[in-house]
N, CA and C atoms as an extended XYZ file, in Angstrom:
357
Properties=species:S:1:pos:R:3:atomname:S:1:resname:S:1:resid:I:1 pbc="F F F"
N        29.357       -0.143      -36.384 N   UNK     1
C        28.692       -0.604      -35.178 CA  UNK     1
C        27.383        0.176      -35.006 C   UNK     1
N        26.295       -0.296      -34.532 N   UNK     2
C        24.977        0.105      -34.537 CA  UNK     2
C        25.264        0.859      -33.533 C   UNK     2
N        24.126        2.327      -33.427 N   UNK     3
C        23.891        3.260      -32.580 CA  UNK     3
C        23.352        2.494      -31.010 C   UNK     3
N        23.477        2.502      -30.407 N   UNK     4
C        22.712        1.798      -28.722 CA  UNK     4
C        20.898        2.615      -28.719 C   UNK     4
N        20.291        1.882      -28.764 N   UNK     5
C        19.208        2.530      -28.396 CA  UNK     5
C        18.946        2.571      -27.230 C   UNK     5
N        17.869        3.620      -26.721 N   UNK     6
C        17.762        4.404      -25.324 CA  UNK     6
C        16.469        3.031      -25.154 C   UNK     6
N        16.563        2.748      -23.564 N   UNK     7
C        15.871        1.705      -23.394 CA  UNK     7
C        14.230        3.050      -22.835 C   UNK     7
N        13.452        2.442      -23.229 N   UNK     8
C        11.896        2.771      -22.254 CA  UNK     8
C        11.432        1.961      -21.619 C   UNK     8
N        10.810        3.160      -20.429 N   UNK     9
C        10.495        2.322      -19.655 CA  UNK     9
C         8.705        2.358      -19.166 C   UNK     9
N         8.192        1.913      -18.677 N   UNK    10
C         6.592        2.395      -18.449 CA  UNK    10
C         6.429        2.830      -17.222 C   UNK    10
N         5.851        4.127      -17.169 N   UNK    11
C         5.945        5.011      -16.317 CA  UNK    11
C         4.673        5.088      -15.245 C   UNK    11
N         5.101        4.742      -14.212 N   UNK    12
C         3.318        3.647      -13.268 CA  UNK    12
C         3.484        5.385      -12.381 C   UNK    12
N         2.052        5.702      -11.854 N   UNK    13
C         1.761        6.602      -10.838 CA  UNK    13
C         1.498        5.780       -9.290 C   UNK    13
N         1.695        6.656       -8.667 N   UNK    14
C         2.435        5.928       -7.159 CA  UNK    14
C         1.489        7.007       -6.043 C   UNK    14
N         1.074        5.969       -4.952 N   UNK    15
C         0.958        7.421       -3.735 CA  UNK    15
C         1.764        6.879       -3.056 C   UNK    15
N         2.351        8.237       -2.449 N   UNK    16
C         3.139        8.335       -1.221 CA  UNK    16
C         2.698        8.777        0.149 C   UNK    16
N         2.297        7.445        0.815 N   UNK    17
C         1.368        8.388        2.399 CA  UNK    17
C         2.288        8.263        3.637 C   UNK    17
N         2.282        8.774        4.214 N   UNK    18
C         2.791        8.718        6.132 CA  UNK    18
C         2.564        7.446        6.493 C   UNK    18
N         3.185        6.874        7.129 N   UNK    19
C         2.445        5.501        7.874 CA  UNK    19
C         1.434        5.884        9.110 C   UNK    19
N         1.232        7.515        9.186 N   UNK    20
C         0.588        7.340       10.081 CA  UNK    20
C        -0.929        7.536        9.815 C   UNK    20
N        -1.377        7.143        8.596 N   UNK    21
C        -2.189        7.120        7.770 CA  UNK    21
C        -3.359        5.514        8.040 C   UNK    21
N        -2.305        4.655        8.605 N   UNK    22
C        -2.389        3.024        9.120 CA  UNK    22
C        -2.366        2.924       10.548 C   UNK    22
N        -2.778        2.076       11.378 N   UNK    23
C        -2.871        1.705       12.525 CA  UNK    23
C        -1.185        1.323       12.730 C   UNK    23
N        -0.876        1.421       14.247 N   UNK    24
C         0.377        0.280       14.165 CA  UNK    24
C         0.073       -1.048       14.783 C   UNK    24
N        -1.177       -1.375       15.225 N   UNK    25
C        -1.489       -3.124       14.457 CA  UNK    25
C        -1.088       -3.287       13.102 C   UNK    25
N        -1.449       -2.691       11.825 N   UNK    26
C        -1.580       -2.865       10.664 CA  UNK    26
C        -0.054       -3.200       10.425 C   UNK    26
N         1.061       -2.508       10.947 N   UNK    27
C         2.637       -2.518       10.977 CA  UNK    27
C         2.869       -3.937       11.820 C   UNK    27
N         2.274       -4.228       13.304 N   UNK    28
C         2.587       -5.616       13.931 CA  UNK    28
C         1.800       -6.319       12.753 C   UNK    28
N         1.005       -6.261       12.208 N   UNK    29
C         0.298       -7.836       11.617 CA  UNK    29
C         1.216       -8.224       10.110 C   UNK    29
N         1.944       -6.736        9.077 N   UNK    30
C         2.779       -6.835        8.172 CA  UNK    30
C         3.768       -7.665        8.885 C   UNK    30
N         4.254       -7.306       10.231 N   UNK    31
C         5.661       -7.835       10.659 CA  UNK    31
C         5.967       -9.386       10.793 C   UNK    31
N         4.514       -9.773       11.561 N   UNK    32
C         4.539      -11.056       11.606 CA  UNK    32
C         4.418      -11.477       11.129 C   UNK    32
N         3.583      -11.313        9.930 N   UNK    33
C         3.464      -12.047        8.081 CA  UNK    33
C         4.793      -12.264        7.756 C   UNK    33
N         5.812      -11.365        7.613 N   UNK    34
C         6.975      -11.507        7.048 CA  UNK    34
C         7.727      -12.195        7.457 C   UNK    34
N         7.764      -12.256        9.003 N   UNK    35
C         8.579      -13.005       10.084 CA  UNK    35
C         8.760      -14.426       10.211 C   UNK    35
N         6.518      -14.643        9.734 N   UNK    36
C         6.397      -16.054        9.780 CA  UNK    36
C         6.652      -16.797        8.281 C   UNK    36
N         6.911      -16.055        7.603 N   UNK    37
C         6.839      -16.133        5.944 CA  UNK    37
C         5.642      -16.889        5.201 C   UNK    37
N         4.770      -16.426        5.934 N   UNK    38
C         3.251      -15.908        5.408 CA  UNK    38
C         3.392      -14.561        4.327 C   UNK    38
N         3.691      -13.846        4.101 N   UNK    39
C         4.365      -12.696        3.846 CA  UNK    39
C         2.525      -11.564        4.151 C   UNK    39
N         2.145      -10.860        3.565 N   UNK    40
C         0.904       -9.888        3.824 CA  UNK    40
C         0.200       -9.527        2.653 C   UNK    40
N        -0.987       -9.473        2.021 N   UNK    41
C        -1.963       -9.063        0.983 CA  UNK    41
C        -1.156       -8.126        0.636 C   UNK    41
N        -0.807       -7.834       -0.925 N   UNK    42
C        -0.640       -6.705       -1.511 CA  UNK    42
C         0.608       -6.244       -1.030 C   UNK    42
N         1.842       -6.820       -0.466 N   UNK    43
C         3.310       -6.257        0.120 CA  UNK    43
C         3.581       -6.964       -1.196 C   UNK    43
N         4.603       -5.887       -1.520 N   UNK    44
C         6.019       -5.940       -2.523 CA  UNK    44
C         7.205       -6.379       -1.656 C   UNK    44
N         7.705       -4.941       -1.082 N   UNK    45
C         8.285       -5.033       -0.033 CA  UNK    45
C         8.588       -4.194        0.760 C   UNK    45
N         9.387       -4.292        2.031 N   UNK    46
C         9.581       -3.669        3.135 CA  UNK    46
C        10.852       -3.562        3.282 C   UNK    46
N        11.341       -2.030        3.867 N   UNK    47
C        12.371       -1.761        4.453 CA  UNK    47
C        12.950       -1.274        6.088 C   UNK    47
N        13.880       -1.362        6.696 N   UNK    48
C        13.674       -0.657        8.476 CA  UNK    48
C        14.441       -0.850        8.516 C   UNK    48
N        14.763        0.112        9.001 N   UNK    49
C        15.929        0.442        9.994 CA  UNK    49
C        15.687        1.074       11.570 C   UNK    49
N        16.550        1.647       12.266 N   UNK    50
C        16.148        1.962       13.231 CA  UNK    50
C        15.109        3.048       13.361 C   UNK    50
N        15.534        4.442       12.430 N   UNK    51
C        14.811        5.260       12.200 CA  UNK    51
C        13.921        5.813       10.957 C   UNK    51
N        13.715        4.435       10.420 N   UNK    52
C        13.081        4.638        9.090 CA  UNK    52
C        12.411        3.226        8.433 C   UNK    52
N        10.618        3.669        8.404 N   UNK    53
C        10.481        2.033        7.688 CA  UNK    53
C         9.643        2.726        6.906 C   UNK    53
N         9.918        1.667        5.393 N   UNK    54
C         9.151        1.973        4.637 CA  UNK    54
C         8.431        0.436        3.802 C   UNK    54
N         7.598        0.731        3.442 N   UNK    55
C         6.275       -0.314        2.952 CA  UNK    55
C         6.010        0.353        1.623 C   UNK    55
N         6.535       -1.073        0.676 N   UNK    56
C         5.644       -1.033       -0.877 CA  UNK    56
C         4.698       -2.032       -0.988 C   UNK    56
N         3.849       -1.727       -1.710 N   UNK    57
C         2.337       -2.272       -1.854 CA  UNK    57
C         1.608       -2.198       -3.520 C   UNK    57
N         1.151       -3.044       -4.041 N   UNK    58
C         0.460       -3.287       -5.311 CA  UNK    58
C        -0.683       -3.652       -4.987 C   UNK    58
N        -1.952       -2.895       -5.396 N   UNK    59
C        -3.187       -3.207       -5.184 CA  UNK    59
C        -3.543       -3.431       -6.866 C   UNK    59
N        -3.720       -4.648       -6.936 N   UNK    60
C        -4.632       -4.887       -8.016 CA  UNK    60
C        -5.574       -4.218       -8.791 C   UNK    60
N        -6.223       -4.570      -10.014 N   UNK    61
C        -7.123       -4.557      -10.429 CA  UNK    61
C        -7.227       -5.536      -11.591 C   UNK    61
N        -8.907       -5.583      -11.616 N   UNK    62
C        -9.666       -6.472      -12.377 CA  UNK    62
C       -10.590       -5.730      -13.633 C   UNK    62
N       -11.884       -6.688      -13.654 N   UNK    63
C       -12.858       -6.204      -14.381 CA  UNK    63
C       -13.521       -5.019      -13.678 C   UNK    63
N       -13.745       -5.119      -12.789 N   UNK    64
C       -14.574       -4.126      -12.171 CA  UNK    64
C       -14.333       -3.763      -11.044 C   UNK    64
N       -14.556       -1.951      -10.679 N   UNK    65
C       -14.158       -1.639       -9.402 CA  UNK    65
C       -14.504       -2.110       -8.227 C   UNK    65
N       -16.296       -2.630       -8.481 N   UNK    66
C       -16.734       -3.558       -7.323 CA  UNK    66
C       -16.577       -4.812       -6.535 C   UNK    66
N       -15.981       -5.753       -7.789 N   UNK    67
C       -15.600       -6.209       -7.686 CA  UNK    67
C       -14.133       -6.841       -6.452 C   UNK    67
N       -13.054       -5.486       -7.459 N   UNK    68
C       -11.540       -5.364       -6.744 CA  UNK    68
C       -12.053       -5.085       -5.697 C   UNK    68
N       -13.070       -4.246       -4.794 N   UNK    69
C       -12.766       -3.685       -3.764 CA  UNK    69
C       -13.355       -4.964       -2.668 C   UNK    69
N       -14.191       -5.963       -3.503 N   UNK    70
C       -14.689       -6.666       -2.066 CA  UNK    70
C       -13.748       -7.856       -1.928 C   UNK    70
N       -12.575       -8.001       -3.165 N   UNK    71
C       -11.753       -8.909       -3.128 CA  UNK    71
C       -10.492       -7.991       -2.219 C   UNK    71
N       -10.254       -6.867       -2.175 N   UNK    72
C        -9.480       -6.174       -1.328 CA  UNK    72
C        -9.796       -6.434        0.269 C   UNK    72
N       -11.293       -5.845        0.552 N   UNK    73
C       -11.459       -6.003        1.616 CA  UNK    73
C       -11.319       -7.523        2.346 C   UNK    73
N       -12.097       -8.462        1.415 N   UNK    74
C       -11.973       -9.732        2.019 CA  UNK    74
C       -10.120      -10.283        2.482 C   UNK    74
N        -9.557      -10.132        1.439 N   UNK    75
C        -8.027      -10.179        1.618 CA  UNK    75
C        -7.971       -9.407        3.098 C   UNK    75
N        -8.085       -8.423        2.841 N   UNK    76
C        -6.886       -7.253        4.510 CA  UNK    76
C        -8.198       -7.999        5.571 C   UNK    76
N        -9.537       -8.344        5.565 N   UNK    77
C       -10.023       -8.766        6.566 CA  UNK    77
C        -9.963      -10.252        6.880 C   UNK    77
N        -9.106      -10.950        6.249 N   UNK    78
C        -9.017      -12.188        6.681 CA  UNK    78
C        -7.509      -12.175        8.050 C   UNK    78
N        -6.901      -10.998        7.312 N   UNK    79
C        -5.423      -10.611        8.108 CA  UNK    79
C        -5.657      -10.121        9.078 C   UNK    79
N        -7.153       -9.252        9.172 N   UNK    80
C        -7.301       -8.565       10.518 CA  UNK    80
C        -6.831       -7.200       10.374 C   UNK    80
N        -6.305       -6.194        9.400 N   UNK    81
C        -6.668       -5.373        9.025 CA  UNK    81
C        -7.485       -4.359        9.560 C   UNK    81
N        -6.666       -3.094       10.081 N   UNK    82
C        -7.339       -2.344       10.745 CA  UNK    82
C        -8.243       -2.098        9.466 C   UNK    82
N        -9.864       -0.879        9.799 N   UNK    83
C       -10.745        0.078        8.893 CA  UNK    83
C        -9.938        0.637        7.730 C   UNK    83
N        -8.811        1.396        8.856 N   UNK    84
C        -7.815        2.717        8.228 CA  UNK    84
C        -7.585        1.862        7.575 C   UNK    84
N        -6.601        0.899        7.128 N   UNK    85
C        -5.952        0.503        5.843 CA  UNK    85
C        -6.958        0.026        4.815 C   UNK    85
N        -8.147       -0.648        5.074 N   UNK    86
C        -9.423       -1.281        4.349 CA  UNK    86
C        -9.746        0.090        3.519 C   UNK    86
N       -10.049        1.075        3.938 N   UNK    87
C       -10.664        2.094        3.625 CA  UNK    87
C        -9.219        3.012        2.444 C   UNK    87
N        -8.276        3.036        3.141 N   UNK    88
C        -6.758        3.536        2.057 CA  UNK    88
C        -7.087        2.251        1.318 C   UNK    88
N        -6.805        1.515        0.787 N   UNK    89
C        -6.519        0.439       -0.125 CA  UNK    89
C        -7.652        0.280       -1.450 C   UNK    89
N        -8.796        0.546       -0.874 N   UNK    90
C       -10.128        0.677       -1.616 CA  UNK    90
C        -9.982        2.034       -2.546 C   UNK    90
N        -9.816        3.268       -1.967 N   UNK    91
C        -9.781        4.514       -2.180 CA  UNK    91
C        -8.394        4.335       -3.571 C   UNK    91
N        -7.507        3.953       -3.246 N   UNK    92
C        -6.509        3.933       -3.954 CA  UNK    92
C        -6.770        2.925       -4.934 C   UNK    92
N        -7.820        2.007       -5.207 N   UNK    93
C        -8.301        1.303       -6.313 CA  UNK    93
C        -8.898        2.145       -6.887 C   UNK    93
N       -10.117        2.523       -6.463 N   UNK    94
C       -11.150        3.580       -7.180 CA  UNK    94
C       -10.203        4.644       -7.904 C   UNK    94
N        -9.285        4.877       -7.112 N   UNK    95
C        -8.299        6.063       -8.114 CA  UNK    95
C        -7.498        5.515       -8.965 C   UNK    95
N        -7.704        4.173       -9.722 N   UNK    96
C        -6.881        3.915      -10.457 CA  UNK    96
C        -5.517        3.549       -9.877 C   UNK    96
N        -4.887        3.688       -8.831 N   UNK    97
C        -3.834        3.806       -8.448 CA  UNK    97
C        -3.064        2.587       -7.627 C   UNK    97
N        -1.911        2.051       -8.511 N   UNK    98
C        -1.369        0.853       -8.069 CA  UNK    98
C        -0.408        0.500       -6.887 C   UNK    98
N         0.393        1.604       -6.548 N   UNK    99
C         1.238        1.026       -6.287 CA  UNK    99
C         1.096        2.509       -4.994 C   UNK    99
N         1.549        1.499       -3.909 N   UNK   100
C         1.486        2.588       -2.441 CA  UNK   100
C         3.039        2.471       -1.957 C   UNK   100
N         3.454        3.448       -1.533 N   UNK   101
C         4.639        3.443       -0.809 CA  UNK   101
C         4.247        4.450        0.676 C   UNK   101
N         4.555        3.266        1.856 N   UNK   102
C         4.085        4.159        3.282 CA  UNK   102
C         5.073        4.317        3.928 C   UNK   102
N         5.617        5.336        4.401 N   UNK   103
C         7.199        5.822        5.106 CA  UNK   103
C         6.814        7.158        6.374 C   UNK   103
N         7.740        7.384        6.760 N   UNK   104
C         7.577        8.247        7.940 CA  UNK   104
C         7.482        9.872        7.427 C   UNK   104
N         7.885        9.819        6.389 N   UNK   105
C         7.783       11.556        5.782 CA  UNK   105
C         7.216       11.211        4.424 C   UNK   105
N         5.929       10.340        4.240 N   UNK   106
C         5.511       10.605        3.015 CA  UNK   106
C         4.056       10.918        3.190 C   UNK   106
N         3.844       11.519        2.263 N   UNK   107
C         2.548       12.595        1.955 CA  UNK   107
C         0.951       12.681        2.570 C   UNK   107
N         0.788       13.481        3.287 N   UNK   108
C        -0.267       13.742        3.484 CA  UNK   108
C        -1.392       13.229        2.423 C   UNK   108
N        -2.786       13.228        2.869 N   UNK   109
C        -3.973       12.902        2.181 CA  UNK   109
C        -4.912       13.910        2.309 C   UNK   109
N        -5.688       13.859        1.022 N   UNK   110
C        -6.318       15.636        1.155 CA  UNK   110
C        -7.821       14.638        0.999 C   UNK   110
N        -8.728       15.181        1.244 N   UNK   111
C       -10.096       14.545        1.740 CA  UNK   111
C       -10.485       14.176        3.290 C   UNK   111
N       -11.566       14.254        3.422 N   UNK   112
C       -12.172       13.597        4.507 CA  UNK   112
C       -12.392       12.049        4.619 C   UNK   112
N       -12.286       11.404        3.782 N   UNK   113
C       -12.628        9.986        3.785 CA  UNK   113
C       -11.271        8.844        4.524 C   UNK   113
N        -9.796        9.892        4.592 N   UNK   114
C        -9.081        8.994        4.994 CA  UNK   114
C        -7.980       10.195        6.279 C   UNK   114
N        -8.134        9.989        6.734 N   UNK   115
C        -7.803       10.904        8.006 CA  UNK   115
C        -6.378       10.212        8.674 C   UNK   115
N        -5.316       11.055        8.900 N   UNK   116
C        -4.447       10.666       10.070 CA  UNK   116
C        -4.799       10.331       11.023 C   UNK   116
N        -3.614        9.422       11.936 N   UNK   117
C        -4.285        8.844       13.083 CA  UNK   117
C        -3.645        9.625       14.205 C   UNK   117
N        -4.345        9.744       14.994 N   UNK   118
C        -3.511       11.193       16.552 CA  UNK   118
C        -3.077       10.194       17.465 C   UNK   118
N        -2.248       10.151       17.716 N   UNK   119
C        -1.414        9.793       18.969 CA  UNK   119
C        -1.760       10.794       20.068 C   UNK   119
């Protein structure tokens, strides 16, 4: 009987931010996308519970960064899309970086260009 080979897999880089990184319009306008099954630009998917929601997200890319980013923006600004998320979504193209996961204890952002929001 043949040995089992070990499966591989491809190994994607991820950010992990706070949701409080996003407006909570940006959370009502995901909700009602989903609700109305419109679903939202760039959602994978969503989880909640009482004390815990979390948001996956795939931001594209193309030929060019200039490109992706005015096809980004146009997307989140047709939804109404707070700045804060326009501005995370762009940033996270330019970095190469696909795939967002936003939750209540995930990671701070180091720069000035994308700032928490103060309650």
């Amino acid at each position: 009987m043949p040995k089992p080979q070990r499966s591989r897999f491809e190994k994607v880089l991820y950010a992990d931010v706070n949701i409080d990184y996003i407006e909570q319009s940006d959370v009502d306008l995901i909700e009602t996308g989903v609700k109305s099954g419109r679903g939202f630009p760039f959602l994978l998917a969503r989880s909640f519970d009482e004390n815990y929601y979390t948001l996956f997200f795939y931001i594209r890319s193309g030929s060019s960064f200039d490109e992706d980013a005015g096809s980004i923006l146009s997307d989140l600004e047709k939804w109404g899309a707070s700045s804060r998320m326009k501005t995370l979504f762009v940033e996270l193209r330019r970095q190469g970086i696909h795939y967002l996961r936003i939750d209540p204890d995930g990671g701070e952002v180091e720069g000035d260009q994308i700032k928490k929001r103060e309650e």
